[in-house]
N, C-alpha and C positions, 0 to 999 in steps of 0.2 A: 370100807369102814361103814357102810351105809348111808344113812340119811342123818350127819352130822346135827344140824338143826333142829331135828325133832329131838334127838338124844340129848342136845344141850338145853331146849324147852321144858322137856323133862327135869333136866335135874335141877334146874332154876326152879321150876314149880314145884317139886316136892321136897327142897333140903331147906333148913333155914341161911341167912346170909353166913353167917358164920361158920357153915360148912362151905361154903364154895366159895368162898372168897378170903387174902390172903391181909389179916388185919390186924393191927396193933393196939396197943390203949394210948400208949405214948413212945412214937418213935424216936427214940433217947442216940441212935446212931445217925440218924439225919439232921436232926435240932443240935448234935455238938459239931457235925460237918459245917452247917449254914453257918454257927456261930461262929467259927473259927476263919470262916474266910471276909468277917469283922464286914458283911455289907449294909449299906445304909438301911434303916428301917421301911423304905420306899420303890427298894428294890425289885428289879420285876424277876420272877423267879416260876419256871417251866418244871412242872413234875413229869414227866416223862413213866410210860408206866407199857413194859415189854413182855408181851406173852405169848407162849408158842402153844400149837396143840397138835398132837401127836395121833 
């Protein structure tokens, strides 16, 4: 595939965020997940975040 690093330097420097990355305004299906499993306001809570590249 060549020189993955440069290729991803690239498209970081030339796209804005909004193109390369995978974003919401308000995650409406994770805010009714948390809500629903009714945890304490002080709860510690791990965003976990899985990406592959091809």
């Amino acid at each position: 595939m060549g020189n993955n690093k440069s290729h991803w330097e690239n498209v970081f420097a030339t796209k804005n965020p909004s193109e390369v990355s995978w974003t919401q305004k308000y995650p409406k299906t994770s805010i009714d997940y948390l809500e629903n499993l009714n945890l304490s306001i002080d709860a510690n809570i791990i965003d976990l975040v899985v990406a592959t590249a091809i």
